[in-house]
N, C-alpha and C positions, 0 to 999 in steps of 0.2 A: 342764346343757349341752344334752339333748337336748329340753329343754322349747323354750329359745332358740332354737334351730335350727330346731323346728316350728312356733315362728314369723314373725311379718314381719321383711323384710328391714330393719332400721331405719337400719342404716348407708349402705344404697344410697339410703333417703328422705333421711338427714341430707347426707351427702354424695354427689351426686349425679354419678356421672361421665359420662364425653364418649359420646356415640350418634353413628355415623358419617352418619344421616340430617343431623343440625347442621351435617356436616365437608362435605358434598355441595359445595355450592355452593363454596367453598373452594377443595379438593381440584380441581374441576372448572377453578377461575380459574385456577388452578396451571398448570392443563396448558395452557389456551390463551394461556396469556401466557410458558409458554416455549415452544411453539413458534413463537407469533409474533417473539420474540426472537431467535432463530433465522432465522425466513425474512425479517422486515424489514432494513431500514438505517436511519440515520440517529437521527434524533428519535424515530420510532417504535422502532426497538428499544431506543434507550434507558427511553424509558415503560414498554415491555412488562418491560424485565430490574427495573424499580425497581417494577412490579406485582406479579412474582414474587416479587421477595426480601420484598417484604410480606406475600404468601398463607402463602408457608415458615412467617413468621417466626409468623405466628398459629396456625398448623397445631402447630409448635413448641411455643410458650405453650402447646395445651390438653394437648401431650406433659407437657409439666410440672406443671398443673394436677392430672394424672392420678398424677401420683405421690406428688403432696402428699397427693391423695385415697384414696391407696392406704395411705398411713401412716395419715393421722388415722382411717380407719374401725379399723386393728389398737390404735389406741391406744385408741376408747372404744366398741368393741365388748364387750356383756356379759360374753361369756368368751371371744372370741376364736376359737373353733371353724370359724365361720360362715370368718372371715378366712382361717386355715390352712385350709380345705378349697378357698377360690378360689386361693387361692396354689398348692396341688398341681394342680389341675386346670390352671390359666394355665400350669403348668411341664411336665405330659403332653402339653397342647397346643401346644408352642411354637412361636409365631413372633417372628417378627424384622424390623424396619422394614429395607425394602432401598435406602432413602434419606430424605433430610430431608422430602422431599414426605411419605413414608409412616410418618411416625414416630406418628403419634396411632393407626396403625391395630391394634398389638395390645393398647391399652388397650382398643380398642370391641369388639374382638371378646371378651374378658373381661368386659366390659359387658353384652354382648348376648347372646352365645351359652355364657359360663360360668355365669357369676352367679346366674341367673336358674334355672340346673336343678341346680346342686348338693345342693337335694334331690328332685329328680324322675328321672326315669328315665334312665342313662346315653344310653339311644338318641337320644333326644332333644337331648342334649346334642352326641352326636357329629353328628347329621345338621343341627345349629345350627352350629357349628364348619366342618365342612367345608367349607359353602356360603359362608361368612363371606370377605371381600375381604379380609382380611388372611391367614388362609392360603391361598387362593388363588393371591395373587398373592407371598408367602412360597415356597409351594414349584412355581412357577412354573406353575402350572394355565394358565393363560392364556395359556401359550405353546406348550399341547398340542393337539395334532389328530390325529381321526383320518383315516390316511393313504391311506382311500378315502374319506371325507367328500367332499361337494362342496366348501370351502375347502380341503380336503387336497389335493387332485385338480389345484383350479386355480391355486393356490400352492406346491404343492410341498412342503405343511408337512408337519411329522412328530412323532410321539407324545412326550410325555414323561413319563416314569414317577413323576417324584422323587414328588406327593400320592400315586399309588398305594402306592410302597412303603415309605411313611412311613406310613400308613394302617394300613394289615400290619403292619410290623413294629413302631412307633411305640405305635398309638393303641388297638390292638384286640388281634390274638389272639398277635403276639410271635413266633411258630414255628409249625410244621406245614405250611408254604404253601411254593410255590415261582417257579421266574422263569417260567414260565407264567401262576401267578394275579398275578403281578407285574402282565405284560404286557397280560393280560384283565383289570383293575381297573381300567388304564391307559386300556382302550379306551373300558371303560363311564363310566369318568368324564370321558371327548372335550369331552362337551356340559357343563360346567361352567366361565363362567370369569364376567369381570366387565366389566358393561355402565358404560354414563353413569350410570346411575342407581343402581346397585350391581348384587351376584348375579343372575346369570341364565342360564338353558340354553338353548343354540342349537344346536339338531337338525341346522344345516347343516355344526358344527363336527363333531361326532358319529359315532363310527365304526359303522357298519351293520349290522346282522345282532346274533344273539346272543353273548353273550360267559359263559364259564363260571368259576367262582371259589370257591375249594373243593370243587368237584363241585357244586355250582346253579347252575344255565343260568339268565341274565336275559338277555331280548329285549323289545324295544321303544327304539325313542331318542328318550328322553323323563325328562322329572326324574323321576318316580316310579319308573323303574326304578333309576336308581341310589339312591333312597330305600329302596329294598326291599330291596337289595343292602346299606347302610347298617344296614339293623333287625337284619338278618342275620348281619350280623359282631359288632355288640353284644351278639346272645342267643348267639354262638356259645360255648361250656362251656373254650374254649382264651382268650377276653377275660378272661371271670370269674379265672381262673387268673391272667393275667398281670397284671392289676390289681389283682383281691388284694395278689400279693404287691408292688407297686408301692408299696399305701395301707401296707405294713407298716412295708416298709423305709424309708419315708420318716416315718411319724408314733412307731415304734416303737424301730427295732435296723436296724444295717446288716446283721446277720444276725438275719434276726426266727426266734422258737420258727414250725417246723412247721404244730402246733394252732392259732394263729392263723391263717396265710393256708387251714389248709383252711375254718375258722370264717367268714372274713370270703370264702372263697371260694365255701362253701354259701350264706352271709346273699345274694350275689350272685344263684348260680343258682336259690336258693327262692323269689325277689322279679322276680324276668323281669327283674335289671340297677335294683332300685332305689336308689339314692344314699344316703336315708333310711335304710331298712335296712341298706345295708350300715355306713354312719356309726355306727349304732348298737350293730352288731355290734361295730365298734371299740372302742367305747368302754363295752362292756359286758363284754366279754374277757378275764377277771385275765391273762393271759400280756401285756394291752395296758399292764400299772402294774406290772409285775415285774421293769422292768430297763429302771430309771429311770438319766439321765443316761448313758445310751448313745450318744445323737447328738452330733454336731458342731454346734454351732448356724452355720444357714449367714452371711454376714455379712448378711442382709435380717434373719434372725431376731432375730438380736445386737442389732442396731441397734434393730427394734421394741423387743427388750426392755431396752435400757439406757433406752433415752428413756419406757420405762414406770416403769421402775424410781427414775427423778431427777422422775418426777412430773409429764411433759408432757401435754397431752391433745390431740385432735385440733385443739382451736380456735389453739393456742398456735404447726402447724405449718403451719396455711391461713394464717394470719397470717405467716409467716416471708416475709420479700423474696426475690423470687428468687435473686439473688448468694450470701444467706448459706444457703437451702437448698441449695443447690450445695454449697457450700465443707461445710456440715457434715455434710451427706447425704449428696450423689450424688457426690461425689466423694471421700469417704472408701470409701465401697460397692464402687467401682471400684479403690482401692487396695489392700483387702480381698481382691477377685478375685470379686466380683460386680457386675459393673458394671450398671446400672437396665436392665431389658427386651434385654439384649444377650447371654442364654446363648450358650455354643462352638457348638454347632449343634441339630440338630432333635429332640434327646435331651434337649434340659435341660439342667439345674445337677445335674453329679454329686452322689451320695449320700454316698460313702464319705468320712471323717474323716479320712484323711489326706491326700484333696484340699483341703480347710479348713487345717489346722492344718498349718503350714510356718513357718518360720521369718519369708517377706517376709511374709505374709498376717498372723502373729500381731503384727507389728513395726508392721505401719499398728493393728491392734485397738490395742494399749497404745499407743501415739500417739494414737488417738481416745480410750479411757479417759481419759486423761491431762490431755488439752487441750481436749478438747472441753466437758465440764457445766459446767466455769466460764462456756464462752460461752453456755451454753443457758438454764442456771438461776442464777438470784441470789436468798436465798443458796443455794448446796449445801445438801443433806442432810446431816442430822448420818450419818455411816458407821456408828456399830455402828446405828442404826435401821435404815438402808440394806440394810446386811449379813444381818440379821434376816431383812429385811421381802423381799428381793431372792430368797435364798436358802432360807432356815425352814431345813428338815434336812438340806441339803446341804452346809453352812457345816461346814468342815475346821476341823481343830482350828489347822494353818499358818496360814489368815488370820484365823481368830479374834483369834490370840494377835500378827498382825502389823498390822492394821488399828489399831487400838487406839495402837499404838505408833511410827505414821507422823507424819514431821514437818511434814505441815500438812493439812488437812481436803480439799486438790485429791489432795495422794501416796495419802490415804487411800480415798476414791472412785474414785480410778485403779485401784488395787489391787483394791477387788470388779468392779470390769467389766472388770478383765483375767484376773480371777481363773480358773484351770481350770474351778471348779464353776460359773461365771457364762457361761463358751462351751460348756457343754456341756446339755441337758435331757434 
């Protein structure tokens, strides 16, 4: 696994997803044809409202595209590793499209600013991320100033904290900090928001003078001081901490051993935040294979691994029609209580199991077990192969003995992917 990982990305060459440089022009017709929509009459607004709803509608499509592409890399990825670690990162980092216009934008930013550093250096990865138009304008950067800035001054604008204290609390060191370094995070990060063209810093938005944030003063308003301010929260010994135990409880135990998150919390601070090392740490860790079938599989998990398991591969799901990727996918996902790129808020998809496992949530699972492989594959899998092959040593002796014994080969495959041992790893 760690050979794969040290290598190329093969799933980002095979499957190639959306870069927001492609969505520019787009994105861009968006905006001018609804505002001209808006300020014309007649003929002309009508044009401009039937330009818009075509910009959406393509903007849309690569929303979709992106998710197709997000399956088929989990499905014929070597071992898969590479995939869960973008998936924990995309979910640390969460944003959320805050309309139809913006829906492709936290595909790209997973594109651009995760993907590419999952094994390089966490810093790196956060100071890609921040700058990125979709969290940006996710957690309303764009709508902060500071409030002696020259824009502040002759507009009247005023600061907004929400990136700051998502940042903090969110992304990097979790606690230690207060509504001080909130506010001073808030200041230094004035000059960030998003131009025509994408990212950019305007020193006019920019609140003045220096600004202090754990106890380091950074001065200058300019991008590199909030770059620096960036390096700094990532090598901060309270990040390591809190992401450690993030990678535990998410890949390992809702209550991971101790020994681990100090292990993957040294792998962190002995490497200056490298991704690589600490990856490795993981998955070198016996307390990381000691307490297996601990997790809830979440319904993205589920889902990849039933459709692994009935023997789909990525070609089988780029190939699906839109309509019936919906119906079998994204909207079972949403039934489940994960609905595609739309966590509760800036925290993610809870961890704990017994946000998963619920009565409605388990009742859409066995409704998809149930009905679903028949639509997918023809024929089904023989079940005790299924069963074997899906399970190995986790297979109870209840479905051994009840698989076998179901009255048609759809009850019988229903039955391993609804199975306990099959929603949980």
């Amino acid at each position: 696994m760690l050979a794969v990982l040290r290598g190329a990305d093969t799933m980002a060459t095979k499957y190639p997803g959306p870069q927001l440089a492609d969505l520019t022009e787009t994105l861009l017709r968006a905006d001018t044809m609804l505002r001209t929509s808006r300020r014309a009459t007649g003929e002309a607004a009508k044009t401009a409202r039937q330009d818009y709803r075509q910009a959406i509608a393509r903007l849309e499509g690569v929303t979709l595209l992106a998710a197709k592409t997000t399956i088929a890399r989990a499905l014929d990825a070597p071992d898969g590793f590479r995939e869960r670690l973008v998936q924990f990162w995309a979910d640390h980092f969460t944003t959320v499209a805050r309309s139809r216009r913006d829906s492709p934008l936290p595909a790209t930013l997973v594109e651009e600013a995760i993907r590419p550093y999952v094994t390089d250096r966490f810093a790196d990865m956060l100071k890609a991320v921040i700058q990125h138009p979709a969290m940006l304008g996710y957690l309303d950067q764009s709508a902060s100033f500071g409030p002696n800035s020259r824009i502040g001054q002759r507009r009247t604008k005023g600061l907004n904290e929400n990136l700051a204290r998502e940042l903090l609390e969110l992304h990097t060191v979790g606690s230690g900090y207060g509504q001080d370094d909130v506010t001073q995070m808030a200041e230094l990060l004035t000059g960030l928001t998003v131009g025509k063209k994408g990212p950019t810093f305007d020193p006019r938005r920019a609140e003045p003078g220096p600004e202090t944030v754990l106890g380091k003063i950074y001065d200058g308003d300019k991008l590199e001081t909030v770059l620096k301010a960036l390096e700094d929260l990532a090598e901060h010994p309270a990040t390591a901490a809190h992401v450690a135990r993030k990678l535990a409880v998410h890949f390992v135990a809702d209550q991971p051993n101790e020994g681990l998150v100090q292990a993957l919390t040294d792998a962190w601070r002995n490497s200056g935040g490298d991704l690589l090392a600490v990856a490795e740490s993981l998955l070198t860790q016996p307390a990381s294979w000691s307490r297996l079938q601990e997790k809830a599989r979440q319904p993205f998990d589920f889902t990849i691994a039933a459709l692994r398991a009935l023997g789909l591969d990525g070609a089988d799901v780029m190939r699906m029609a839109d309509d019936a990727f919906r119906q079998m996918i994204l909207h079972p996902l949403a039934a489940m209580g994960q609905p595609w790129q739309r966590p509760p808020g800036p925290d993610g998809w809870p961890e704990a199991a017994e946000v998963w496992i619920t009565p409605e949530a388990m009742a859409a699972r066995i409704t998809w077990a149930m009905d679903m492989p028949s639509r997918l594959v023809n024929p089904l899998p023989d079940p005790a192969a299924l069963m074997t092959t899906a399970l190995g040593t986790h297979l109870g002796e209840r479905l051994a003995w009840a698989v076998p014994r179901s009255e048609t080969i759809r009850e019988a495959v229903g039955l391993v992917l609804a199975s306990p041992e099959f929603n949980r790893r």
